[in-house]
FISEMAR-553653 format. One record per residue (C-alpha): residue number from 1; x, y, z; residue in one letter. Coordinates in steps of 0.05 Angstrom, whole numbers, plus 5000, padded with zeros to 4 digits. Example, Ala and Ser with C-alpha at 12.3 -4.5 7.8 and 13.67 -1.06 7.14 Angstrom:
2
<atom><n>1</n><east>5246</east><north>4910</north><up>5156</up><res>A</res></atom>
<atom><n>2</n><east>5273</east><north>4979</north><up>5143</up><res>S</res></atom>
//
This chain:
252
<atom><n>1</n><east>5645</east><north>2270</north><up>9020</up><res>X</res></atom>
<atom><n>2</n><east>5716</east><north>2267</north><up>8989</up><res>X</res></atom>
<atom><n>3</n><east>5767</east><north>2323</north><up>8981</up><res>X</res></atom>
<atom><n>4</n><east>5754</east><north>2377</north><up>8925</up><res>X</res></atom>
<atom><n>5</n><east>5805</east><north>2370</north><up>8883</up><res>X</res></atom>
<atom><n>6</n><east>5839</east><north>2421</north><up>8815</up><res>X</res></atom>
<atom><n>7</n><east>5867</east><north>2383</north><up>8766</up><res>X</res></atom>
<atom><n>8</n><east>5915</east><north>2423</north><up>8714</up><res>X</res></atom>
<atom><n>9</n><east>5973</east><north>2415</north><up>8668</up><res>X</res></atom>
<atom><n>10</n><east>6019</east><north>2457</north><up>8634</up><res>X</res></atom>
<atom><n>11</n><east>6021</east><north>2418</north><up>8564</up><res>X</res></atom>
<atom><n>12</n><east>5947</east><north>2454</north><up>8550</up><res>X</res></atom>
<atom><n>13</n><east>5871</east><north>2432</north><up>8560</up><res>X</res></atom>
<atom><n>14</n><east>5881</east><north>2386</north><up>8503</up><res>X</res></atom>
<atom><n>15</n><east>5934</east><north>2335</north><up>8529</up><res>X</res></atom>
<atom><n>16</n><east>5905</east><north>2263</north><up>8547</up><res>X</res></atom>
<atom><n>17</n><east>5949</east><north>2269</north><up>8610</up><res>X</res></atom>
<atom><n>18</n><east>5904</east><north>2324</north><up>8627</up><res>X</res></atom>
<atom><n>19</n><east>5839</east><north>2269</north><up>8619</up><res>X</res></atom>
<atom><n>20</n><east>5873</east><north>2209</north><up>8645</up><res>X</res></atom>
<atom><n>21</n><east>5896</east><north>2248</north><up>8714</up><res>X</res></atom>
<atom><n>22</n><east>5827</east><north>2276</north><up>8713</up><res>X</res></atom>
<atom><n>23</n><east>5791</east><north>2214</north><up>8702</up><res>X</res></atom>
<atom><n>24</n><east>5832</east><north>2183</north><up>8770</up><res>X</res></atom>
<atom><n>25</n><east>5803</east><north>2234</north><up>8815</up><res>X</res></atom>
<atom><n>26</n><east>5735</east><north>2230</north><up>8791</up><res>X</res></atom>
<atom><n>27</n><east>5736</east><north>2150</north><up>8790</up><res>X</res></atom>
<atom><n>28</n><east>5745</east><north>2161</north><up>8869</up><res>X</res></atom>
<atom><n>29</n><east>5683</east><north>2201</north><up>8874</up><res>X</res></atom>
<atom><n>30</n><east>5721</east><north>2256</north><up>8891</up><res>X</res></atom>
<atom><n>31</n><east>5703</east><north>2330</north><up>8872</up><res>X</res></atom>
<atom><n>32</n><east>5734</east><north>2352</north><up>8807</up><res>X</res></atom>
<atom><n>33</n><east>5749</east><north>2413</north><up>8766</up><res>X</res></atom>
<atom><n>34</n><east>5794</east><north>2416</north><up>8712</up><res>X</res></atom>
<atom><n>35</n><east>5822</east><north>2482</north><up>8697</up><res>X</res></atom>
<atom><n>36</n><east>5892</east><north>2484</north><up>8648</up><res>X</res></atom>
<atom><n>37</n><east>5920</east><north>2542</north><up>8597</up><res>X</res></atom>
<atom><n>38</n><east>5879</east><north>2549</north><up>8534</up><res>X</res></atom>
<atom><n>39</n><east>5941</east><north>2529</north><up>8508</up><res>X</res></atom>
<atom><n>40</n><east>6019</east><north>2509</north><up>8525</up><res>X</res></atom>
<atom><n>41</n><east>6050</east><north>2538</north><up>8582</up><res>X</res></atom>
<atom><n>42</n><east>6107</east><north>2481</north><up>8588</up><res>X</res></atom>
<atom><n>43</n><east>6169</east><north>2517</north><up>8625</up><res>X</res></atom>
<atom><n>44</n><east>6133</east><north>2572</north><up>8656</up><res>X</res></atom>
<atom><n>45</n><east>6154</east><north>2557</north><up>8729</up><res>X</res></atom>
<atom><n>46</n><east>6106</east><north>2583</north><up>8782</up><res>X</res></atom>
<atom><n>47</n><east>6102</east><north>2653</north><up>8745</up><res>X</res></atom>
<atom><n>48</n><east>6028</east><north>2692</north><up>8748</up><res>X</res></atom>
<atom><n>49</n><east>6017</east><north>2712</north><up>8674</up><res>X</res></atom>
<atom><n>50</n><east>5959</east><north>2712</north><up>8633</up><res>X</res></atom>
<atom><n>51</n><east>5952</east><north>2714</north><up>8560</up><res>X</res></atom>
<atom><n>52</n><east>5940</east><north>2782</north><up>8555</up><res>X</res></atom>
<atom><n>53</n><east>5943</east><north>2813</north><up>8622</up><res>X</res></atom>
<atom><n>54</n><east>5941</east><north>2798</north><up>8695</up><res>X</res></atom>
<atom><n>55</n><east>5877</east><north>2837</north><up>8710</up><res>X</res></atom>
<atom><n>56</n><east>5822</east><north>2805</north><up>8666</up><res>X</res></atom>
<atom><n>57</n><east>5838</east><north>2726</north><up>8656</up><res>X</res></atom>
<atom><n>58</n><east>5792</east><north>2694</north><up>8595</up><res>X</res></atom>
<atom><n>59</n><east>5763</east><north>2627</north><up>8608</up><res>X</res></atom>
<atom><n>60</n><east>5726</east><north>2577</north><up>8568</up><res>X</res></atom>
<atom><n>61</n><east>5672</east><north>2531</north><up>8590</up><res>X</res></atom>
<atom><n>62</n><east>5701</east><north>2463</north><up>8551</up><res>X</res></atom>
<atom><n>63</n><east>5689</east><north>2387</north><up>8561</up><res>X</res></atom>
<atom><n>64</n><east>5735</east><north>2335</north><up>8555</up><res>X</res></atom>
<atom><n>65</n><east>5728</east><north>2257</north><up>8537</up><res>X</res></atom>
<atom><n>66</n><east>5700</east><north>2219</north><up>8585</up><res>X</res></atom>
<atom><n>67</n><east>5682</east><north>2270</north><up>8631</up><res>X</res></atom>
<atom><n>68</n><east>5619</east><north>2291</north><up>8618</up><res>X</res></atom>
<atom><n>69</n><east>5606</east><north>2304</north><up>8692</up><res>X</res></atom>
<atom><n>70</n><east>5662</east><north>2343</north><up>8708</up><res>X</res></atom>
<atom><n>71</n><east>5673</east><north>2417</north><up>8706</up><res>X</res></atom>
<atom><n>72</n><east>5720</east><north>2436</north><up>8663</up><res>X</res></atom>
<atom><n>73</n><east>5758</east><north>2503</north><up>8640</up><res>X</res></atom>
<atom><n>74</n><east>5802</east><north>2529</north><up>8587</up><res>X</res></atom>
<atom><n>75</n><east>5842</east><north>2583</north><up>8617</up><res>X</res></atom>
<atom><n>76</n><east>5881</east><north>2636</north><up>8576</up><res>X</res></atom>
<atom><n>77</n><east>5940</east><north>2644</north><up>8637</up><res>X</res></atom>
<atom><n>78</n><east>5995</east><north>2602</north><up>8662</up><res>X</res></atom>
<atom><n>79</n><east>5990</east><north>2535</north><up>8711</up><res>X</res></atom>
<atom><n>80</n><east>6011</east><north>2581</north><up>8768</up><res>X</res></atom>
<atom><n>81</n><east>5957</east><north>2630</north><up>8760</up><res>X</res></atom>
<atom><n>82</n><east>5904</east><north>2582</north><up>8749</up><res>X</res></atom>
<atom><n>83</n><east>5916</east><north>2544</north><up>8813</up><res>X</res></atom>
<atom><n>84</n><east>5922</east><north>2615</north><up>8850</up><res>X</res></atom>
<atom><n>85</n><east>5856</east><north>2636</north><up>8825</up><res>X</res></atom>
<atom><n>86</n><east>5823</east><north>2572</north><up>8839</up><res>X</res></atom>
<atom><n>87</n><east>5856</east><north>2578</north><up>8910</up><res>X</res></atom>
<atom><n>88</n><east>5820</east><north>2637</north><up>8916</up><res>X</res></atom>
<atom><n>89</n><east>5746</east><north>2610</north><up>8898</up><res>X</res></atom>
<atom><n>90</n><east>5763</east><north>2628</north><up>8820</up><res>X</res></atom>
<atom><n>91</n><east>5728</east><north>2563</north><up>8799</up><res>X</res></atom>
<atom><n>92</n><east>5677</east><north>2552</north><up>8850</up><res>X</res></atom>
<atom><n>93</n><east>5713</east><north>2531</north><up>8917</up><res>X</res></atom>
<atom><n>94</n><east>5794</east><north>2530</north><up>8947</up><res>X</res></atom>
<atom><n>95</n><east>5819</east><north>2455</north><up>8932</up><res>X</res></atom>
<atom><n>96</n><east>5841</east><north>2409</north><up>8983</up><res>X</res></atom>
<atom><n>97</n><east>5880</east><north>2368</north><up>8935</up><res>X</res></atom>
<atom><n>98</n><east>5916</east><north>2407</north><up>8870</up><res>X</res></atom>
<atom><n>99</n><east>5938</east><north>2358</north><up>8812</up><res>X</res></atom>
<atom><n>100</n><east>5981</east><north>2379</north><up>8760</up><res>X</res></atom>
<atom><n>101</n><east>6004</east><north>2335</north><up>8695</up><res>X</res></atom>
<atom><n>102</n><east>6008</east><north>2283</north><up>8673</up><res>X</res></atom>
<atom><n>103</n><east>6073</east><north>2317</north><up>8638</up><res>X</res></atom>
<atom><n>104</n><east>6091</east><north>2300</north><up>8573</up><res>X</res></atom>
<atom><n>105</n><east>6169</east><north>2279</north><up>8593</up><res>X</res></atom>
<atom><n>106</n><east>6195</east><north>2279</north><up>8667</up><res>X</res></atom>
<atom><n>107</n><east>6207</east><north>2340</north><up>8715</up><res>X</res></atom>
<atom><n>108</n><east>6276</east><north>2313</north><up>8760</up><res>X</res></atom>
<atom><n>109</n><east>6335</east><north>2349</north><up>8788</up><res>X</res></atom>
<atom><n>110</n><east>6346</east><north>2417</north><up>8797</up><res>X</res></atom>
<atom><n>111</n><east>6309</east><north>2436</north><up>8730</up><res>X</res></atom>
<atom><n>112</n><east>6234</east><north>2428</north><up>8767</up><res>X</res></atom>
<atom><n>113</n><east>6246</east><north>2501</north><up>8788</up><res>X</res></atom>
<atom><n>114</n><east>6227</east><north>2515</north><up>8712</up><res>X</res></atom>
<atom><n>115</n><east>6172</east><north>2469</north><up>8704</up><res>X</res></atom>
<atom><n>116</n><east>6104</east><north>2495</north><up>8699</up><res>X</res></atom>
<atom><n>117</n><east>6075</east><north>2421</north><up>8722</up><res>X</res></atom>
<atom><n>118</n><east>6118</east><north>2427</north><up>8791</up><res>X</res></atom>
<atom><n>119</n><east>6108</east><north>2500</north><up>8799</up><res>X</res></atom>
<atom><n>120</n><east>6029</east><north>2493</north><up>8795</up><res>X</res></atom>
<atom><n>121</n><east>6029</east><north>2446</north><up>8843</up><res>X</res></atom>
<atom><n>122</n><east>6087</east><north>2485</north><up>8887</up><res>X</res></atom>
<atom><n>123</n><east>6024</east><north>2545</north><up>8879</up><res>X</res></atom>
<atom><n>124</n><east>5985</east><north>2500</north><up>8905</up><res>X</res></atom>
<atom><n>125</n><east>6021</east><north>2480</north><up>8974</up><res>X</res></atom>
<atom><n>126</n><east>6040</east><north>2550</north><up>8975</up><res>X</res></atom>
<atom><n>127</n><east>5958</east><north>2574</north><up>8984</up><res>X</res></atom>
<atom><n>128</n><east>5948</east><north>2512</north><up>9029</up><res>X</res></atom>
<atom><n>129</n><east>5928</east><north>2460</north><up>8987</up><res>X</res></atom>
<atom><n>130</n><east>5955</east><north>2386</north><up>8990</up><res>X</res></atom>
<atom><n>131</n><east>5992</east><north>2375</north><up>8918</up><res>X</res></atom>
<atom><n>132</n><east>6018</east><north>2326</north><up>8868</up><res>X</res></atom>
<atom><n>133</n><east>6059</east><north>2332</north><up>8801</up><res>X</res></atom>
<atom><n>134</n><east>6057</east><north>2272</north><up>8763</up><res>X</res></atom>
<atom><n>135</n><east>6102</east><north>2267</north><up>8693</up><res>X</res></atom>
<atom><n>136</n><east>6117</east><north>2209</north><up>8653</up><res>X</res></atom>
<atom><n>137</n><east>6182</east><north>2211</north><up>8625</up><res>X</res></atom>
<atom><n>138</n><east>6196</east><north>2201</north><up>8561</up><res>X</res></atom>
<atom><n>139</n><east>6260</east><north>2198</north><up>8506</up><res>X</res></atom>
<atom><n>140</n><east>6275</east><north>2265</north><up>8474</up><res>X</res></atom>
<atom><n>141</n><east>6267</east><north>2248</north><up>8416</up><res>X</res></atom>
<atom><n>142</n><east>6204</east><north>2201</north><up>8426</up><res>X</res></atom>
<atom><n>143</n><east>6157</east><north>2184</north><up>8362</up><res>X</res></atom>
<atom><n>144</n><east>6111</east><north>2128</north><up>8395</up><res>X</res></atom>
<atom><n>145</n><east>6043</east><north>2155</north><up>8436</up><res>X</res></atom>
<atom><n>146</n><east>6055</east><north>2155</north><up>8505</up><res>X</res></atom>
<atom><n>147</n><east>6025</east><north>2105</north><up>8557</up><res>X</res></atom>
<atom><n>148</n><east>5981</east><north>2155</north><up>8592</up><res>X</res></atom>
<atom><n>149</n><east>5949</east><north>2100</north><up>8631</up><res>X</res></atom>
<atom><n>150</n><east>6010</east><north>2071</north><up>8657</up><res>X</res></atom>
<atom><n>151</n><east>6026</east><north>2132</north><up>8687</up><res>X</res></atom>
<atom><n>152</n><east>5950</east><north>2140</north><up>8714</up><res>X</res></atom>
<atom><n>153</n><east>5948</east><north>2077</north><up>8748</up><res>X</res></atom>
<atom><n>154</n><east>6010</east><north>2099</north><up>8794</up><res>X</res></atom>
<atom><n>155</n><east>5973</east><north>2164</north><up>8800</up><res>X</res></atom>
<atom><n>156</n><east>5919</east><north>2132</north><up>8820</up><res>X</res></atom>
<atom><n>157</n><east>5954</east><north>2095</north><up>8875</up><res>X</res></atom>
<atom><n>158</n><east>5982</east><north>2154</north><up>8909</up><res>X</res></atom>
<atom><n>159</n><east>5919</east><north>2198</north><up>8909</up><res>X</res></atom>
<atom><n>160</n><east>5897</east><north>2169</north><up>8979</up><res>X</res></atom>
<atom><n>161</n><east>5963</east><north>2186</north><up>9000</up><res>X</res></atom>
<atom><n>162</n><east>5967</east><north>2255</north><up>8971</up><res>X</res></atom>
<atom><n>163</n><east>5893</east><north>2260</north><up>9010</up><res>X</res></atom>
<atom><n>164</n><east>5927</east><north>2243</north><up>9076</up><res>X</res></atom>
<atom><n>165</n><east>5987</east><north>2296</north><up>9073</up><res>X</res></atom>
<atom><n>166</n><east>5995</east><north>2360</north><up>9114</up><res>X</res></atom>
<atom><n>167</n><east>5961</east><north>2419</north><up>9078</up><res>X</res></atom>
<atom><n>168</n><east>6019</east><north>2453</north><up>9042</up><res>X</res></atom>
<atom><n>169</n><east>6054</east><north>2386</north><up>9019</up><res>X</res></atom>
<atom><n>170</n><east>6073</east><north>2376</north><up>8955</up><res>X</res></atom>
<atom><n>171</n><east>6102</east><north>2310</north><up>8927</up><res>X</res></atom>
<atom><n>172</n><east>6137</east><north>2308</north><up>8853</up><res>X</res></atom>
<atom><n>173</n><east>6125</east><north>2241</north><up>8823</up><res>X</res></atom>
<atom><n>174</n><east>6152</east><north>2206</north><up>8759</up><res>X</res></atom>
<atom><n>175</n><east>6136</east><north>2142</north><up>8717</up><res>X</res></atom>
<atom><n>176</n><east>6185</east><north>2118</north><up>8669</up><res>X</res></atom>
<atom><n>177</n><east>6140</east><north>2097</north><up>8606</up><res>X</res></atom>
<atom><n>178</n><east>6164</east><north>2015</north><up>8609</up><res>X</res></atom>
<atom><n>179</n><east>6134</east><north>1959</north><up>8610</up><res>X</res></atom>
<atom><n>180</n><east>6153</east><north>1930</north><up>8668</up><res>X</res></atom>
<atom><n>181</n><east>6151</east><north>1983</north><up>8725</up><res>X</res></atom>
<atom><n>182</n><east>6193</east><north>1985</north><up>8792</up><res>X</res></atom>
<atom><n>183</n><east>6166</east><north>2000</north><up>8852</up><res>X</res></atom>
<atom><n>184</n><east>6154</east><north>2068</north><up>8878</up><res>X</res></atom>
<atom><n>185</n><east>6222</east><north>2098</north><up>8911</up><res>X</res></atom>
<atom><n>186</n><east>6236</east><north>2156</north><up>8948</up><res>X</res></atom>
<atom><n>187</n><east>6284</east><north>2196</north><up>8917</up><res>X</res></atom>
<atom><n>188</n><east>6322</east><north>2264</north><up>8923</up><res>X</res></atom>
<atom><n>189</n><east>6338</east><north>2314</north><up>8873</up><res>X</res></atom>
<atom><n>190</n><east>6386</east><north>2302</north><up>8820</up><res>X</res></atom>
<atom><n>191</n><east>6438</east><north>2364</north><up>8801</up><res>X</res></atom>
<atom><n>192</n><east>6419</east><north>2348</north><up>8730</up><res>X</res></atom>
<atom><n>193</n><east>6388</east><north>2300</north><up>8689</up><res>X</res></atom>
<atom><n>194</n><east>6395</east><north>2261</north><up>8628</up><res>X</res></atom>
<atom><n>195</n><east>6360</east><north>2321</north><up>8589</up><res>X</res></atom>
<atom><n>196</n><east>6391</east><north>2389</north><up>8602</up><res>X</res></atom>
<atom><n>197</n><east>6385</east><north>2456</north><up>8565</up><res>X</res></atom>
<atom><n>198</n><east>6432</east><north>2467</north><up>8513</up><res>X</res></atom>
<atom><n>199</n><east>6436</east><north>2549</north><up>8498</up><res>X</res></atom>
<atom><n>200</n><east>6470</east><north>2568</north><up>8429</up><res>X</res></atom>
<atom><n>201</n><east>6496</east><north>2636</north><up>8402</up><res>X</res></atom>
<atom><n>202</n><east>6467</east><north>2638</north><up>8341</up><res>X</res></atom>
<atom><n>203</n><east>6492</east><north>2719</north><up>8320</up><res>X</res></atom>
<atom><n>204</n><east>6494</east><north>2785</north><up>8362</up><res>X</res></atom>
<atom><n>205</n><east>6421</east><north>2787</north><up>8368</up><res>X</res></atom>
<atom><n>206</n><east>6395</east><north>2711</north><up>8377</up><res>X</res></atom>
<atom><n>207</n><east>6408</east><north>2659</north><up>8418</up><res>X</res></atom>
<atom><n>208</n><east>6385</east><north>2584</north><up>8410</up><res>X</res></atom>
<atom><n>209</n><east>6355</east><north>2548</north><up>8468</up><res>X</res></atom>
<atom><n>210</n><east>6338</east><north>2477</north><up>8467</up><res>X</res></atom>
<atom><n>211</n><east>6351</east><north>2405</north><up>8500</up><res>X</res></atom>
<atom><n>212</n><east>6392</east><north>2349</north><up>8489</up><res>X</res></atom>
<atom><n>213</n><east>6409</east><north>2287</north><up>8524</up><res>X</res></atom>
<atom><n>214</n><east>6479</east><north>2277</north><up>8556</up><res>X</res></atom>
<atom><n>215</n><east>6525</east><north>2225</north><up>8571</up><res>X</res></atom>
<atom><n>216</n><east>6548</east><north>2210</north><up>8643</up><res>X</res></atom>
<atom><n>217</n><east>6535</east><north>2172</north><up>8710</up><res>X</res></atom>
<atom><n>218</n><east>6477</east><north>2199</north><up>8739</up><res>X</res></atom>
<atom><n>219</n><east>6482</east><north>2205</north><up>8812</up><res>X</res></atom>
<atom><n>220</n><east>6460</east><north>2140</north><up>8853</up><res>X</res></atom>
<atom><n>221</n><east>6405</east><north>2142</north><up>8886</up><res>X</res></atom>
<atom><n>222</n><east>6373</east><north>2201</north><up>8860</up><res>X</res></atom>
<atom><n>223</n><east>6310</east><north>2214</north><up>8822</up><res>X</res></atom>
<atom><n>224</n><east>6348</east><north>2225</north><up>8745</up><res>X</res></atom>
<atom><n>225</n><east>6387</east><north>2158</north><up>8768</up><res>X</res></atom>
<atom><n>226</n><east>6329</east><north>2120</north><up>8794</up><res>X</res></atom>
<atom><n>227</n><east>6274</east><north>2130</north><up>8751</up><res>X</res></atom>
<atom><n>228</n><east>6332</east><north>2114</north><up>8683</up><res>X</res></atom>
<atom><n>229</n><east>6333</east><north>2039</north><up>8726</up><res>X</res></atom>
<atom><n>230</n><east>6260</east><north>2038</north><up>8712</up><res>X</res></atom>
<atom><n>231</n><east>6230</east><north>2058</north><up>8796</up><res>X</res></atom>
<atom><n>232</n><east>6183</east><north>2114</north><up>8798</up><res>X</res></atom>
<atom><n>233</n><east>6210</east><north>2162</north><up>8840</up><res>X</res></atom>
<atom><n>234</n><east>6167</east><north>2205</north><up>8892</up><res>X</res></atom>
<atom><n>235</n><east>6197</east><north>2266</north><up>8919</up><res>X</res></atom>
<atom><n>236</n><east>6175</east><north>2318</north><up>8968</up><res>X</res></atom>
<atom><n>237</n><east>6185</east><north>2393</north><up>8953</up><res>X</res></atom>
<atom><n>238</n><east>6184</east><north>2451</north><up>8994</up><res>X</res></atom>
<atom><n>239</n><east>6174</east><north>2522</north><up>8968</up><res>X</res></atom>
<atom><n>240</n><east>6224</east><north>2585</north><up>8976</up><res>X</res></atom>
<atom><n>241</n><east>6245</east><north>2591</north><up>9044</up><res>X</res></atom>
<atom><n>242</n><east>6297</east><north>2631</north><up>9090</up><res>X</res></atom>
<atom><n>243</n><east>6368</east><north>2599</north><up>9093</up><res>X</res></atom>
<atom><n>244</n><east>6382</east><north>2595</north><up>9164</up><res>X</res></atom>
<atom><n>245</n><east>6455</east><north>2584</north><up>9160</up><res>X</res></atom>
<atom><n>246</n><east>6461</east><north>2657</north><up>9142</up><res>X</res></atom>
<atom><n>247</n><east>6411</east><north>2685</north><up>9194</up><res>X</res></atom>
<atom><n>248</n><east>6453</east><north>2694</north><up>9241</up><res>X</res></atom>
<atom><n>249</n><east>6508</east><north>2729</north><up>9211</up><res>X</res></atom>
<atom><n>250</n><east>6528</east><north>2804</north><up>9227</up><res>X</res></atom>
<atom><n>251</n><east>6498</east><north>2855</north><up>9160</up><res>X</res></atom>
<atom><n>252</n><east>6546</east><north>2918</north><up>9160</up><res>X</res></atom>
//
């Protein structure tokens, strides 16, 4: 019998990366519930909020295309909370395996610690769980349907993989949406990306926040850089954890 596996997303139950990540788990015969926010949750980081409160969570019995045998819920709380509820038996048994995207637009550099893709699946390695964040990165300012099954098949590829990790692993992937795909690369983190958050004071009682893409040499060899040269890049995360350079030194 194959891993049980929790696929989410933070783009909401009605993205078709949400079916086509789905869809590769459950072609391996592999036991899979979906359970993703009712609706968008991009940006919310590993935080534990629900729609209305943290007590009482609403979910929805939905189905999705294509998967008429899997179990599927429409959850009114974050990524996070989903996967630590379902880590918790919340949708009928802990995962082995969490799965989070496929992202609308790639998670790289620093900037993952915001992401509500990575920090579902950094929930999940948190509680135990084996975990992959898959994105597919896109232009800003993109006006053509993405290649969901580009980014799928590469999914697909790595889910034996994902299956063989420590529990508590987490791997960030990314698939540049072009034709003609590089290989699979390691990579580390990037300081910053081609996309970065541009914040705007608009008065003395609003500020603007949005993205834009910058100019610049990205750094070689990391994931911004490589996946820009067309590679998809696979990067392993590790949750908050003590700094041991400053362990040892004297408190007053």
């Amino acid at each position: 019998m194959g891993p049980r596996v929790l696929v989410t997303n933070d783009d909401g139950i009605d993205s078709p990366g949400l079916v086509a990540l789905a869809r590769c788990a459950r072609d391996l015969g592999w036991d899979t519930v979906v359970a993703a926010p009712a609706t968008e949750s991009s940006g919310t980081s590993a935080g534990l909020t629900a729609a209305k409160n943290n007590r009482q969570v609403t979910v929805e019995r939905r189905t999705l295309p294509d998967l008429p045998d899997v179990e599927v819920y429409a959850v009114a709380a974050h990524p996070a909370l989903i996967v630590l509820a379902a880590c918790h038996d919340g949708f009928g048994g802990k995962p082995d395996i969490v799965l989070s995207g496929i992202n609308r637009g790639g998670n790289v550099g620093s900037a993952v610690l915001h992401s509500g893709t990575v920090g579902a699946a950094l929930t999940g390695g948190v509680n135990g769980a084996r975990a992959l964040a898959v994105s597919l990165d896109l232009p800003l300012d993109a006006d053509f349907e993405p290649s969901w099954d580009r980014a799928a098949r590469v999914a697909r590829t790595l889910l034996p993989v994902a299956a063989e990790l420590n529990p508590g692993a987490v791997l960030n992937v990314n698939v540049p949406d072009v034709r003609e795909l590089k290989p699979a690369r390691w990579a580390r983190l990037a300081s910053y990306g081609r996309v970065q958050h541009k914040v705007t004071q608009l008065d003395e009682g609003a500020i603007e926040v949005g993205s834009v893409e910058v100019d610049g040499e990205l750094e070689p060899g990391t994931d911004a850089a490589l996946l820009e040269e067309g590679y998809v890049t696979v990067t392993p995360l590790r949750s908050v954890h003590e700094d041991e350079t400053l362990m040892g030194d004297e408190l007053p």
